[in-house]
N, C-alpha and C positions, 0 to 999 in steps of 0.2 A: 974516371974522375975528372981528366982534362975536358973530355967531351962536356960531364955535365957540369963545368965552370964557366964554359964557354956559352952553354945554352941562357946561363944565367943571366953573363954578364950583356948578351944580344938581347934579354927578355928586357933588362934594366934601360939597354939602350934604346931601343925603340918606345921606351915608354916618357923618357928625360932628353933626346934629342930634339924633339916635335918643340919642345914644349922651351928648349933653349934657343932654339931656332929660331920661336915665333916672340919670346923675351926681347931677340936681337932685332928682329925685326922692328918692332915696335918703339930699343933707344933709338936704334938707326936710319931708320926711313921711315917716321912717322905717317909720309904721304903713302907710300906701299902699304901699312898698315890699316889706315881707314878704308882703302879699297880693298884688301882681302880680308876684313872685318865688318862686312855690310850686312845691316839691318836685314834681315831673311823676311819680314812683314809676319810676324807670328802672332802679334797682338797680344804677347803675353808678356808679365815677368822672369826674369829668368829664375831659377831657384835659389833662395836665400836658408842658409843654414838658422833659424831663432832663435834655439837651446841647445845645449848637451842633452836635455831628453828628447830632441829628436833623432839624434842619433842612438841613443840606447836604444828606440824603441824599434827603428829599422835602419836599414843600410842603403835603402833606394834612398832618403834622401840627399846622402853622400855622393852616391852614384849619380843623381840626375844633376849639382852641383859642379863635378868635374864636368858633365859631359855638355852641360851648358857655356862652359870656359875653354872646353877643350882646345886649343891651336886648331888651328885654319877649320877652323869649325864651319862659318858661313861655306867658304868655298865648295869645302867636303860635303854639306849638307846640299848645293845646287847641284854637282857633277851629279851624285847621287840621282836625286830628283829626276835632271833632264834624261840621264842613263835609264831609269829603271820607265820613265816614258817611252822612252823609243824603243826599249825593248817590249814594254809589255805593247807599245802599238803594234810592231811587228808581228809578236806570237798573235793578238786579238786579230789583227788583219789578215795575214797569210796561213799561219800555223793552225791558228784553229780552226777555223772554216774549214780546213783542208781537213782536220780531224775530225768535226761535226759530220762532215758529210761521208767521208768514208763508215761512220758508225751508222749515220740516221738518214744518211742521203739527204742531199740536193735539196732545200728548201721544204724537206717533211716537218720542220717544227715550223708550226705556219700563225702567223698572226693575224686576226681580222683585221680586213681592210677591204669595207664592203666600197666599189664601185657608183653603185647605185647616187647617192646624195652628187657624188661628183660629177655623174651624166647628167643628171637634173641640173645642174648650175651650168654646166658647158651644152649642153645643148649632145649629150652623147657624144663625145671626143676625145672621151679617155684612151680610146685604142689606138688611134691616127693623130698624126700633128707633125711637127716638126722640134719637138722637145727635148733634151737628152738628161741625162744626169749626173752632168759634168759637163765642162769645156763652153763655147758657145752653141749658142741653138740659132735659126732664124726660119723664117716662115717660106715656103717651098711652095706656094700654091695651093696647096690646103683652104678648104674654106672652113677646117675642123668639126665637118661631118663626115664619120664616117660612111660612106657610100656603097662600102665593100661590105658590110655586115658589123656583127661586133665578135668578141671574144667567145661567145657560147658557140659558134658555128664549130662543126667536128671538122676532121682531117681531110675528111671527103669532099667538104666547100671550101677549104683554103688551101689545101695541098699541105704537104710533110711538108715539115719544116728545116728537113734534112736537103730539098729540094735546092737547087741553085734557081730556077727562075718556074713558077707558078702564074698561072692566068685564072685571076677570077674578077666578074663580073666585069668584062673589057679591061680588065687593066693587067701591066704584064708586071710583076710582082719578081722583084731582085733579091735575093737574100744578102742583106749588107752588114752580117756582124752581130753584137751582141756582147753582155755579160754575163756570168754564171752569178748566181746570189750569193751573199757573203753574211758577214755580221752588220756591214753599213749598207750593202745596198740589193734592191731587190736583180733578180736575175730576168733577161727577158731577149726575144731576137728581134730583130729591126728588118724590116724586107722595105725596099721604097720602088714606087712604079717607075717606072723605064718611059713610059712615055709622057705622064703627069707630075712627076716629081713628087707625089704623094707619098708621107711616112707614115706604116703602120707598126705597132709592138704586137707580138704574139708570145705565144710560149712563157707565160710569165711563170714564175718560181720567185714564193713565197720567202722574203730574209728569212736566214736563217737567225732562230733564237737561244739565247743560253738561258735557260730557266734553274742553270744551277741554284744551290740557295748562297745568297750573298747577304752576310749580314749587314744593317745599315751605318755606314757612318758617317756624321754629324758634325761638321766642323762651326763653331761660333754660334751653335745654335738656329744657324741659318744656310747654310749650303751642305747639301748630299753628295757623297762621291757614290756617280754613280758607276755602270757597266762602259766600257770600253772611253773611258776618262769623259765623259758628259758629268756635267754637274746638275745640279735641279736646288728649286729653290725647298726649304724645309720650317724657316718661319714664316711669323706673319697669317698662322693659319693655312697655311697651303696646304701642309700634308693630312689635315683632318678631310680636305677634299678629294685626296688620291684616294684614301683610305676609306672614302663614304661613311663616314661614321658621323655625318651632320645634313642628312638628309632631311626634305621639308615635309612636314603633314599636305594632306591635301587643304587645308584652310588653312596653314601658311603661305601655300603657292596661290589659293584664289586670293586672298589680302592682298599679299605682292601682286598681282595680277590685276584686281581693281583698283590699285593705287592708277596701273597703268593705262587704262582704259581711261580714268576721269583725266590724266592728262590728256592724253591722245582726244578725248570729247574735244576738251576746253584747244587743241591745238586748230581741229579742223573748222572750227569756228573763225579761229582768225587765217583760217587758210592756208597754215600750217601742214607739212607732213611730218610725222613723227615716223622714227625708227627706232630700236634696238639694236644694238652688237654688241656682242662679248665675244672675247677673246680666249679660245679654250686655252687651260694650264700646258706649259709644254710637259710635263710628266704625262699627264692624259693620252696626248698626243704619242710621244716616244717612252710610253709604261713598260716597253723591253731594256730597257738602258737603265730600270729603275731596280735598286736591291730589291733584297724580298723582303717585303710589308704585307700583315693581313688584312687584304683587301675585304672590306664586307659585303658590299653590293656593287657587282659590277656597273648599274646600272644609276651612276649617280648623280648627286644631286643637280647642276646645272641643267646638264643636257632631260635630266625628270622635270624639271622647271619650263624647259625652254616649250620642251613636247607639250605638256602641261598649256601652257597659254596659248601654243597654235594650235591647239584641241578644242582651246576653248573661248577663241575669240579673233577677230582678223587683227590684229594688233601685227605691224612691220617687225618681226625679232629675226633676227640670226646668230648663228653659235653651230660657225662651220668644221667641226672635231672630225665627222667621217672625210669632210671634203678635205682638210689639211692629212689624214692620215692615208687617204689614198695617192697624193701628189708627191707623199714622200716615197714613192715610187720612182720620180724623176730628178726629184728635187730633193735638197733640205732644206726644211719650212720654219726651224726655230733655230736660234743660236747653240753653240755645244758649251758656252761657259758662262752664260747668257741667260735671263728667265725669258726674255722676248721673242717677240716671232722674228726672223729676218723680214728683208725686203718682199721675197718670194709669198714667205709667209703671210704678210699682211695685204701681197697683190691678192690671195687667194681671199683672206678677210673683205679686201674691200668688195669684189666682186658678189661675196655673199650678201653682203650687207644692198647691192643694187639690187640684186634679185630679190630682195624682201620687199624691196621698196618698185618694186615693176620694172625699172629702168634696162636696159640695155648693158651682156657682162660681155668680159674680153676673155675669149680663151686663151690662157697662158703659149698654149703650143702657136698663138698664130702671131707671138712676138720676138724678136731678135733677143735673145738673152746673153748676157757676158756673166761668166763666175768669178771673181776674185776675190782674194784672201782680206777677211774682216782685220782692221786693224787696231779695235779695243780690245782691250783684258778681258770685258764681259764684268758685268755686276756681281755673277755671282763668286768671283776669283778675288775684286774686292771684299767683300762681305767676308770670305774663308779668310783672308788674309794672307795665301798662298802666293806664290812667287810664279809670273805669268809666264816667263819664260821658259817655266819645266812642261807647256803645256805645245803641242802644234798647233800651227796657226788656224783660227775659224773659217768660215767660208761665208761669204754674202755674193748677191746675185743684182745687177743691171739691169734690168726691164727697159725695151726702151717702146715709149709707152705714151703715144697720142703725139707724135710729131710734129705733128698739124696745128698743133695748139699753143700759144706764146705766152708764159709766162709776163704780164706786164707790172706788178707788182709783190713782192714778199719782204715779209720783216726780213730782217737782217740778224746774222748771227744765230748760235747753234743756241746759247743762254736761251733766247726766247724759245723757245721749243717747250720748255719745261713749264711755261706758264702760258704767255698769247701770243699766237701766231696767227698773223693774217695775208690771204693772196688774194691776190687778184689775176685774172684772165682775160683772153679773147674766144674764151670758149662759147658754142652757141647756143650751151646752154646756160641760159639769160638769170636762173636763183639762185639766191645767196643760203648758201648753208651753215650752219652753227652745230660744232659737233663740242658736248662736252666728256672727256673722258680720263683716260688717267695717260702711265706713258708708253702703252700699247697703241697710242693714238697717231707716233712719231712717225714711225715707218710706214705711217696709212698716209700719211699729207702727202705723200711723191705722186701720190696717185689720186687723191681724191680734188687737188688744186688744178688737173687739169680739165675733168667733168665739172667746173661749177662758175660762174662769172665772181662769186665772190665766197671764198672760204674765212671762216674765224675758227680758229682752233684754239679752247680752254682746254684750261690743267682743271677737275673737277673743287681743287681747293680753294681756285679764285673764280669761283659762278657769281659773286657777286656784282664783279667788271664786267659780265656777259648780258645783261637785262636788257641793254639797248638793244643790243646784237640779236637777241632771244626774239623780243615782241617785234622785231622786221625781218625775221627772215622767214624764206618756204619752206626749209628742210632745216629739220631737229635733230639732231643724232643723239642719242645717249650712248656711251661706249664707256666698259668696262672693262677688265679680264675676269676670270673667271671664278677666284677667287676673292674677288670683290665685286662677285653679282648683285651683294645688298646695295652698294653705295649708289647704284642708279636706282633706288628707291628714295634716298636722299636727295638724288638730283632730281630726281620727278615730284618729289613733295617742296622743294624748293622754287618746284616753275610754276606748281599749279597755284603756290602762293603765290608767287608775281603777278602770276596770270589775274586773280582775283584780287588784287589792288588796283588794276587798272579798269 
């Protein structure tokens, strides 16, 4: 009977101490109180009791009432948070890769990531460079052709890979390391020549994938928690385009398509080049990190669009989805809390977009890169309205990227960014460019201000400031993302009116 008096009177206290505790706190150190009573950013109200029929009818609204008031509630809710982050990063990192592959071995759950698009843009280079994925990278000599063959060659032309030093075609090949594939990263071995200082990857092994089923969930309507704490964007239409479930007829796509051409006419007239970029969706991109959704057609709408107009007309377009999902090999190409591409990400954007346009690209592997750690929340950790610090930190990448070249003019401040930004150069190449697009455009100016003597970057919602800029410059960019591939039909029906005023 003592025993269960006892048991009692410890149930009563742990439930009425907490709660005396944090009473005292709050006559007594008002100033301790606000700070262990901090706003969690939930975007919500807390629960309000409105009648005694809401409690007849259930008891959860009781319950979710105390548990909204509860003592050190904020506190206990972030520990929580950061704690069950860095465990579940742990198990995601370490634990289960180790599990994945003792069941299914070593990179067998394999996701496409056709090479192809990315040798077409590098000139064949995906196998050799100087690139890592991680830490810094710099350029070794490399002209970023491979010279030695490529990845299809067998055993017998490159030697095992268990080899400590192999000789092929004159070069004497060092086995220098490597990683095994995981859930973040692809697995692959590094050999580099001993007398040229050439790096090549071999041995590649496919990430591995969890295709468990993961239900979706939806916070604010607008951000997905996805697989290994990546977020994704979910309004705004985005996920009708994961989901292919807004594919276009073929005489949708010729419309959109000859809207495009009577621009591109009326450009090369005034001697003009027009191009196209879009920005694939990061879910597209990283659709492994995505819960499970029924996808309807893998094969969807943009990238059908984009094929669609290089089928059927020389029109300058790019929408480089294969080339970003093969680089995240090395790299990673989009923010983890973020809808945007990173730096990496939009180097790989702009390059595509040169190649449409004929111009000369820069293969990634043949530049000095530095990693370090992103220092925003990410857009989409606003929009949740989640608490950024239960998250590790993002990563972004330094390109360092035309040396040679001196910025001699740029707006000022980061405010401009969001609407008009203009630079200027001592680049030698002599055109000015007008790119309009939305804010997939930001992390393209690092790069694209130092190929052009004079750059103007619009926000697409203030085109009507751009008309000067428009009818003098040589190069057009229309740039979008992916899920607002229509609005550059807006912007092209808004130039070709200009155009025809004058």
């Amino acid at each position: 009977m003592k025993n269960y008096k006892f048991k009692i009177i410890a149930f009563i206290a742990i439930l009425i101490v907490p709660t005396i505790v944090w009473i005292g706190i709050k006559l007594g150190s008002p100033a301790t109180y606000e700070k262990l009573n901090y706003d969690l950013g939930e975007k919500r109200e807390k629960t309000k009791i409105e009648s005694v029929t809401q409690l007849a009818s259930s008891g959860d609204v009781l319950s979710a009432y105390f548990a909204d008031r509860a003592p050190f509630r904020s506190s206990l809710v972030s520990f929580y948070q950061k704690a069950n982050t860095k465990l579940e990063s742990r198990y995601e990192k370490e634990l289960k890769p180790a599990i994945m592959a003792a069941l299914y071995g070593s990179g067998t759950s394999e996701i496409d990531s056709d090479d192809t698009a990315f040798n077409e843009l590098f000139g064949g280079a995906s196998n050799t460079g100087s690139g890592n994925n991680g830490g810094t990278t710099s350029a070794t000599g490399s002209d970023g052709v491979n010279t030695s063959g490529n990845s299809s060659q067998n055993d017998s032309e490159l030697g095992n890979s268990g080899d400590d030093v192999v000789t092929v075609h004159e070069h004497t090949w060092v086995y220098a390391g490597g990683q095994d594939a995981s859930l973040e990263t692809w697995g692959y071995s590094i050999y580099f020549c001993a007398d040229c200082h050439e790096i090549e990857y071999r041995d590649w092994q496919n990430k591995l994938v969890d295709d468990s089923y993961l239900a979706p969930v939806v916070i604010n309507d607008t951000t997905i928690i996805g697989r290994n704490d990546w977020l994704f964007l979910y309004g705004f239409g985005n996920i009708n385009y994961y989901k292919a479930n807004n594919i276009m007829s073929d005489e949708e796509m010729n419309a959109y398509m000859q809207t495009l051409i009577t621009l591109d006419e009326m450009c090369q007239e005034r001697g003009i080049k027009l191009a196209i970029s879009i920005a694939p969706d990061k879910d597209q991109v990283y659709s492994e990190y995505m819960p499970t959704y029924n996808v309807e057609n893998e094969y969807k709408r943009t990238e059908r669009l984009v094929d669609y107009i290089k089928n059927n007309s020389d029109l300058a377009i790019s929408f480089p989805l294969s080339e970003l999902e093969y680089s995240d090999r090395f790299w990673q190409v989009y923010y983890r809390y973020d809808t945007h591409w990173n730096h990496m990400g939009a180097f790989i954007g702009v390059q595509a977009l040169y190649s449409s346009l004929g111009m000369q690209v820069t293969d990634p592997m043949t530049l000095a890169i530095n990693t370090y750690e992103y220092g925003r929340a990410g857009d989409l950790i606003d929009l949740a309205g989640i608490d950024a610090s239960s998250y590790e930190p993002d990563i972004d990448y330094l390109l360092f990227y035309r040396d040679n070249v001196n910025i001699t003019y740029e707006t000022a401040g980061y405010e401009a960014l969001e609407n008009i930004y203009r630079t200027e150069s001592d680049s030698a190449n002599d055109e000015k460019m007008v790119l309009i697009g939305d804010s997939f455009r930001v992390n393209m100016i690092g790069f694209l201000k130092y190929d052009f003597k004079q750059c103007m970057f619009y926000n697409r919602e203030v085109i009507s400031s751009a008309d000067a800029d428009i009818l003098d410059c040589d190069v057009l960019v229309l740039q979008a993302n992916e899920r607002n591939d229509a609005r550059i039909i807006t912007s092209a029906q808004y130039i070709i009116d200009l155009f025809s005023r004058q």
